[in-house]
Steps between C-alpha positions, in 0.01 A plus 500: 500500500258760416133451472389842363260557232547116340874488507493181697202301679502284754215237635419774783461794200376301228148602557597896453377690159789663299528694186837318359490340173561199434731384217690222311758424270563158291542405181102498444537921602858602493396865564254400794267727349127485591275298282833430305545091611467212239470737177818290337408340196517118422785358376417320160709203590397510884213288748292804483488510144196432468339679788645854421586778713372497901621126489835471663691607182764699629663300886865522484764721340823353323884736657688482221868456575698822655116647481399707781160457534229754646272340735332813622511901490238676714440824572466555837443572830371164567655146601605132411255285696642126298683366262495141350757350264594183359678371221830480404618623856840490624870735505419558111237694543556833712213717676566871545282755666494891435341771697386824432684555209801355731821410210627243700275188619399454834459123453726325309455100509513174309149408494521188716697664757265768558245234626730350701616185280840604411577083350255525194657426199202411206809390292636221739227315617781277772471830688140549501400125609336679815283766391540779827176556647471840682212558771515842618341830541674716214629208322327220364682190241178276427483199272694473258751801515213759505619785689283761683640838723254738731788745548316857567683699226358866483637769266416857476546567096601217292565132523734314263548104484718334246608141487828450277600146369876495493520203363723505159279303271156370656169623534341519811128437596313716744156505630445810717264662698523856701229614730529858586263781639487903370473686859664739708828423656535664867832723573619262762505158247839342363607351171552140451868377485663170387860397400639173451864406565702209435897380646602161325710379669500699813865593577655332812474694843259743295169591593186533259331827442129481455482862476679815490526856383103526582482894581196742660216401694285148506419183637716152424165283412664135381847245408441250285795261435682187293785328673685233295738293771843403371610330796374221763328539823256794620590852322249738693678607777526848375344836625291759319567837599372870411725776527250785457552915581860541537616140662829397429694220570209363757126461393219602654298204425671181478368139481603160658491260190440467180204255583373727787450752258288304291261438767616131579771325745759254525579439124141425387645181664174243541588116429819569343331679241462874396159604571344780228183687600372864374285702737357837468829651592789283521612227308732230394324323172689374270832234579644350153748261596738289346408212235830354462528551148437862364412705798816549714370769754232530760303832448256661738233746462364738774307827572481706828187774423538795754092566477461500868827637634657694174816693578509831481792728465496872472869580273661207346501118518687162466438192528744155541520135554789284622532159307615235830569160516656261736824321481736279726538572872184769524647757274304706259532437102457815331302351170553596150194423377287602166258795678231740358245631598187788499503793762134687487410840680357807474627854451525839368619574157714617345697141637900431468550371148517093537827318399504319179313239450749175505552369107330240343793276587465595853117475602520109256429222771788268449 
């Protein structure tokens, strides 16, 4: 991650003088000009009616449905240093990133899964009993379903972020906040890349593709993941593998388990029990299981961040993960599970056009 001129700080640079601006962009200053925040005037019928403008008159904006909703355009070169959302978040509302003038997004997310809680659903409240916390460096989910990201994302000209509501006849709520800087961009630094993916059910004997298609030069930075289990007994037997610059049928990085990956061990087995934590880098933090009643499936959450050992790969890049369980007589199950998830990295641009984004139908969580 780069440190020059106020791009990003650290605790051992913090200290250093820089001439980058500082900037941000809400509903209280949607252009993030200077001097522009809290100028919205009171709403007659609203609790600062009486106070007038400067007094919290203006927090949220309303998506209208099939709206797609500008969160942000900057002029650049500078960087995304935050964003904070909540609201109505879940697979009904859709994040997409531009660069540079870029016609094709570079991220391209439901808003939940993007912070790494793929199972939030503000219409069904059965799935959203346990409200995911996230602990992590780039990624924080705080109390209740506020969601925070620390990505670096520099651009060089222009910065576009839009927020579409796909759903066909409700509003949705947002409360936003973007923290950016206006500063130089060195030669040598990346864009920002994120694209979800979803396989429901999982075809038998097939294996999920977090990834593909990723062409030119950069750095794999993160997975995040939901895995809904639609059959009994441990399901993570599977191995992540990257077939990067030219590999074929054989990786040149592959894991040992689904579990492994995730920075824990033998089934996040303690007591009979799964056992959820979220670190700075690796995490398994959220299990929904069963009630008996309405929810049928167990569904995990979990995010591997590449920060200290991101994977780099000069030409061309894929990444995959093997859905295993166990059955009679010490044979492998090959699961058919409900499986999306989040792949994050860094890279030149122009990027490979993404596939399309999976239908309304597809991304519900049923």
């Amino acid at each position: 991650m780069s440190n020059f001129n106020g791009l990003g700080m650290s605790l051992g640079n913090l200290s250093l003088l820089s001439k980058a601006k500082t900037r941000s962009i809400s509903s209280e200053n949607r252009t993030g000009g200077k001097g522009k925040g809290g100028m919205a005037a009171a709403d007659p019928e609203g609790p600062a009616r009486e106070l007038g403008t400067g007094w919290k008159c203006k927090a949220w904006d309303a998506i209208a449905p099939g709206e797609i909703f500008m969160l942000a355009e900057i002029d650049g070169p500078g960087a995304i240093q935050s964003i904070w959302l909540t609201g109505s978040i879940g697979r009904d509302l859709i994040l997409r990133i531009y660069w540079d003038g870029q016609d094709n997004p570079s991220v391209e997310c439901p808003a939940g899964d993007f912070f790494a809680c793929p199972w939030m659903d503000p219409k069904n409240p059965r799935t959203t009993m346990h409200h995911p916390r996230v602990n992590s460096v780039p990624v924080a989910v705080n109390p209740k379903n506020g969601m925070n990201c620390f990505w670096e994302m520099p651009f060089r000209k222009h910065c576009r972020i839009t927020m579409e509501n796909i759903h066909p006849t409700e509003n949705a709520t947002l409360f936003f906040q973007i923290n950016y800087t206006l500063t130089e961009v060195p030669a040598d630094v990346a864009y920002f890349h994120a694209q979800f993916r979803r396989t429901n059910p999982l075809p038998y004997k097939e294996v999920y593709t977090i990834v593909d298609g990723i062409k030119g030069q950069g750095h794999y930075v993160g997975t995040s993941m939901g895995w809904g289990i639609n059959n009994n007994g441990w399901w993570g037997e599977g191995e992540i593998k990257f077939f990067m610059d030219g590999d074929d049928e054989f990786p040149t990085i592959c894991g040992t388990g689904t579990e492994d990956y995730f920075g824990g061990s033998y089934n996040w087995d303690v007591d009979n029990q799964y056992q959820e934590y979220t670190t700075a880098y690796l995490g398994m933090h959220q299990v929904i299981k069963p009630d008996g009643l309405y929810v049928a499936n167990q569904r995990h959450s979990m995010y591997r961040w590449h920060i200290m050992d991101p994977i780099r790969f000069e030409a061309d890049l894929k990444v995959t993960i093997q859905a295993l369980g166990w059955r009679d007589g010490g044979h492998f199950l090959p699961g058919m599970h409900d499986m999306c998830s989040v792949a994050y990295w860094y890279q030149t641009i122009p990027a490979a056009i993404f596939p399309p984004l999976p239908s309304r139908d597809e991304l519900e969580i049923i």
